[in-house]
DONU-358767 format. One record per residue: x, y, z of N, C-alpha, C, CB in turn. Coordinates in pm, whole numbers, padded with zeros to 5 digits, always signed. Glycine has a CB too. Example, Ala and Ser with C-alpha at 12.3 -4.5 7.8 and 13.67 -1.06 7.14 Angstrom:
+01319-00569+00780+01230-00450+00780+01320-00330+00780+01131-00447+00905;+01285-00225+00708+01367-00106+00714+01290+00003+00787+01408-00060+00572;
***
This chain:
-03174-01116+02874-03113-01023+02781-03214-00988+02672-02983-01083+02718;-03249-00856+02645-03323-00789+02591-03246-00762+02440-03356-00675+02683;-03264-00809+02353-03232-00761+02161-03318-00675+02125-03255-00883+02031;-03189-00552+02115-03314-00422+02056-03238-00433+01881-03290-00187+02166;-03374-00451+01784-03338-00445+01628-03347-00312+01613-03435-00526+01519;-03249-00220+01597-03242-00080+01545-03224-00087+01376-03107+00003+01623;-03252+00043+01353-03244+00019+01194-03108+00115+01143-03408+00077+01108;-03008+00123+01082-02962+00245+01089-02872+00209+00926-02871+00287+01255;-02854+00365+00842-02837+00358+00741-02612+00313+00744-02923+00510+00677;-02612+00284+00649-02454+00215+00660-02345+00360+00676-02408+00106+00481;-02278+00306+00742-02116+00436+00733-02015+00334+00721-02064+00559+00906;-01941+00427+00671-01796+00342+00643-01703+00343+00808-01682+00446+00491;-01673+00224+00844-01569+00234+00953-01422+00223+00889-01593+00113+01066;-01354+00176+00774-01234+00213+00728-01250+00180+00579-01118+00143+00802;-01142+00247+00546-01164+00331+00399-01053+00213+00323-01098+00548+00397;-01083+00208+00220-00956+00138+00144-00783+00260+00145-01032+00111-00060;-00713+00216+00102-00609+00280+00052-00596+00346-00035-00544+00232+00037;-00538+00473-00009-00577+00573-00080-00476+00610-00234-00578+00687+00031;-00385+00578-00206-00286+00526-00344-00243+00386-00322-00133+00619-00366;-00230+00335-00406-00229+00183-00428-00139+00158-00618-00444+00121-00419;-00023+00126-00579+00082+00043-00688+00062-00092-00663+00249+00071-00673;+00087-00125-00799+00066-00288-00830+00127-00323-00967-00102-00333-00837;+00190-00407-01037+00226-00396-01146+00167-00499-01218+00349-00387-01152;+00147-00473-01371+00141-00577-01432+00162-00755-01429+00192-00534-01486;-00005-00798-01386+00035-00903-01335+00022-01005-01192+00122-00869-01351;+00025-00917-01160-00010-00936-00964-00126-00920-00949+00054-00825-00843;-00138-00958-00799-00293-00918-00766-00296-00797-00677-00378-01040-00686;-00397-00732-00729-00471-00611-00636-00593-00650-00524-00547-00503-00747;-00526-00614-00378-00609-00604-00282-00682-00527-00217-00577-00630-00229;-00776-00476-00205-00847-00379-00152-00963-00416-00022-00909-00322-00273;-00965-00350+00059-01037-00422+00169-01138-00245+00216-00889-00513+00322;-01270-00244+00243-01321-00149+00282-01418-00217+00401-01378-00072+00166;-01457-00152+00507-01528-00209+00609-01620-00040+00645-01406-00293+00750;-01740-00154+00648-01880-00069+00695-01944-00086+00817-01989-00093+00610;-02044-00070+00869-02132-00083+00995-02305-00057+00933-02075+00056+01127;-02384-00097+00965-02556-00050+00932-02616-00133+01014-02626-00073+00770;-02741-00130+00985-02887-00246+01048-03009-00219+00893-02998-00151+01274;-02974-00305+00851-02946-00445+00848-02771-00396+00820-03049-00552+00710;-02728-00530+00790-02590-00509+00793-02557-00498+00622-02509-00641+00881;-02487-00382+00600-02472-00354+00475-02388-00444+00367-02426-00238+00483;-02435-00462+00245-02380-00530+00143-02296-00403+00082-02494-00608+00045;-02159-00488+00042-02048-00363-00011-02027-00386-00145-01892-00361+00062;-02051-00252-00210-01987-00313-00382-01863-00243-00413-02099-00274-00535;-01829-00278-00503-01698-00196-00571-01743-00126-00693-01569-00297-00620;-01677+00014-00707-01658+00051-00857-01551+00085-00920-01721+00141-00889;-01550+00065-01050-01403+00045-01094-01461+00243-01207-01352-00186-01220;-01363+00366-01158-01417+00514-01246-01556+00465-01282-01316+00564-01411;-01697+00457-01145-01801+00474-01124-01874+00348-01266-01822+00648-01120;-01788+00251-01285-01870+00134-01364-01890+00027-01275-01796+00073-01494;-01897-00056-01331-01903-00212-01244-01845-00295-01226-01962-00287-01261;-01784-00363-01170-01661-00410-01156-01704-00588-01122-01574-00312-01027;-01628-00696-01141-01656-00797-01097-01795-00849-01092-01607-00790-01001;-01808-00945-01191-01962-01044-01194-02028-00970-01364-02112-00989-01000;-01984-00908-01419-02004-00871-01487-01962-00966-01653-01966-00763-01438;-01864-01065-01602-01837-01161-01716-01722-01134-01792-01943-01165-01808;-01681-00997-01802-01596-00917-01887-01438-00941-01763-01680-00721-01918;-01452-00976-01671-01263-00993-01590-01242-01139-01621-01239-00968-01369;-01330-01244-01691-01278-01370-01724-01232-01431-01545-01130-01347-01854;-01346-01402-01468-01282-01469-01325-01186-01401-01278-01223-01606-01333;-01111-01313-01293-01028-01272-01252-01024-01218-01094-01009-01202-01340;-01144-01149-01139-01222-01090-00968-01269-01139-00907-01311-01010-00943;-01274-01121-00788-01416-01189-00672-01424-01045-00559-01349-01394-00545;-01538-01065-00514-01530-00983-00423-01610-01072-00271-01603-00839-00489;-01527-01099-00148-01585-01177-00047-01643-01067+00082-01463-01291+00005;-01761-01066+00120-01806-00977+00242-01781-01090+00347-01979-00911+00238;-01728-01043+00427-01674-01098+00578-01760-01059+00705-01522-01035+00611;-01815-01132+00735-01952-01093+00833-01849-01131+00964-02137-01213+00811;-01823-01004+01040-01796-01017+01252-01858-01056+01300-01790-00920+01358;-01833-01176+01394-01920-01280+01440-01934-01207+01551-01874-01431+01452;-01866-01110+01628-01890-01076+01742-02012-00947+01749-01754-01047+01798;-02052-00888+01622-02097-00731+01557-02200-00781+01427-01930-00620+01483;-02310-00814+01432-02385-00862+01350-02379-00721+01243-02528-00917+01421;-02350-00582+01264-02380-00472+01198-02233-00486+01120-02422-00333+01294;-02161-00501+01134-02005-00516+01122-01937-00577+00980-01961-00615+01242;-01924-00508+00863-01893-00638+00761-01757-00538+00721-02039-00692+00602;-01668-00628+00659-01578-00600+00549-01565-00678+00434-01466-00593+00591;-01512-00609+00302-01539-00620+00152-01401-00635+00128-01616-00494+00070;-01373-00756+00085-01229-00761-00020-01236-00769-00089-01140-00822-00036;-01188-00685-00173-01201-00675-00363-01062-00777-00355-01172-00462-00474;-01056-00891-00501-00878-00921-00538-00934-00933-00674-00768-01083-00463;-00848-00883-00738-00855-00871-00883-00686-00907-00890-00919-00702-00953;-00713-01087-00939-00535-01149-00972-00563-01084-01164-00501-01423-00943;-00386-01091-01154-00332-01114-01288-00416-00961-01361-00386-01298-01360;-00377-00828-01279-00389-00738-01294-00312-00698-01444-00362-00690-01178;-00400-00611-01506-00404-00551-01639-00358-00381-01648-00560-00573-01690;-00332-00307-01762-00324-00157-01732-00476-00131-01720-00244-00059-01856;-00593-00190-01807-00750-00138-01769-00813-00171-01633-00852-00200-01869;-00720-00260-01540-00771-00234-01387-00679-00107-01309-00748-00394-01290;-00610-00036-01402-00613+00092-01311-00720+00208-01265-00530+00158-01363;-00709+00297-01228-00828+00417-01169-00873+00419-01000-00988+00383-01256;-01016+00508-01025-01059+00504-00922-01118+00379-00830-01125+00582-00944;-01133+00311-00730-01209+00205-00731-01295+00271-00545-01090+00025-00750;-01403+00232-00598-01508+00348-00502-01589+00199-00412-01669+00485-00641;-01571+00199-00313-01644+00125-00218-01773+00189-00138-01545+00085-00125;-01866+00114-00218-01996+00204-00167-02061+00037-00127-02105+00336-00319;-02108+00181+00014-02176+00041+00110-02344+00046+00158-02081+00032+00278;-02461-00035+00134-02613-00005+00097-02685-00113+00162-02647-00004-00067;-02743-00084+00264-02852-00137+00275-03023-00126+00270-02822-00157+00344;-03117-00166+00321-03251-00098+00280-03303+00084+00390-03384-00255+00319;-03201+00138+00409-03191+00211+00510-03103+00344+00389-03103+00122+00663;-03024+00332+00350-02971+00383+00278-02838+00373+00224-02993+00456+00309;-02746+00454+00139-02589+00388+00120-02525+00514+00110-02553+00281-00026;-02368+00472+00106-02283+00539+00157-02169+00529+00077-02267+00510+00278;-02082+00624+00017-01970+00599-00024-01825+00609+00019-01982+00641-00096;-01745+00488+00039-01628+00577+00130-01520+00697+00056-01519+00456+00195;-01504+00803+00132-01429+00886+00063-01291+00873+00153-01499+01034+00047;-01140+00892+00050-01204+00911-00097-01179+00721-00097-01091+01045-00250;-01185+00791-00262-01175+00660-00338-01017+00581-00353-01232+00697-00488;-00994+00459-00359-00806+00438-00395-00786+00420-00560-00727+00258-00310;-00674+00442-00535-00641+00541-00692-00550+00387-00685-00535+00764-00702;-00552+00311-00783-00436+00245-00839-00370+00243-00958-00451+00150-00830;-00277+00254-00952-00189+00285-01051-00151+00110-01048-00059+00421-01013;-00142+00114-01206-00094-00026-01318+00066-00023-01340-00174-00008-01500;+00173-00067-01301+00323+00003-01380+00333-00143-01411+00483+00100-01277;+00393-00088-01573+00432-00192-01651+00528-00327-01608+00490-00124-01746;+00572-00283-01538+00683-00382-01488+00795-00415-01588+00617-00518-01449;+00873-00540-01567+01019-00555-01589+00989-00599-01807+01105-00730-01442;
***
């Protein structure tokens, strides 16, 4: 068996959700999945800032890339942001980059914050 290393820039294979409710409090899930060579690292943006690792969510966030054992090109990105706030509402943009080039998935999921009870 012959391994051919191709190089190829990342695309999105599924998009997050495109409206997304959550209320005050809960956690927000978001999941986006890519494909590339090398295999692309996924970030999040929270209205085109930075989201998570930044010090400012107090832990709140994590974001885990999930490598397919069967698809070395193959990853998906779970954003969870527990104990959701009204300032984790907006756009949240999953852009996916490797040394080949990056990609943003369109569109973006819109979450809406409701106050709750």
């Amino acid at each position: 068996q012959i391994l051919i290393f191709f190089k190829a820039k990342p695309t999105i294979v599924s998009t997050p959700e495109r409206q997304v409710q959550v209320n005050v409090g809960e956690t927000l899930v978001l999941r986006c999945t890519a494909r590339g060579a090398p295999a692309p690292y996924i970030n999040w943006r929270l209205n085109w800032g930075h989201i998570c690792g930044d010090g400012s969510d107090n832990g709140r966030c994590s974001i885990a890339q999930n490598f397919d054992n069967n698809d070395p090109t193959l990853v998906t990105c779970i954003l969870t942001v527990r104990n959701v706030n009204r300032n984790d509402a907006g756009a949240y943009s999953c852009e996916a980059l490797n040394n080949q080039g990056f990609i943003f998935a369109i569109p973006d999921a819109i979450v809406n914050v409701n106050a709750g009870m």
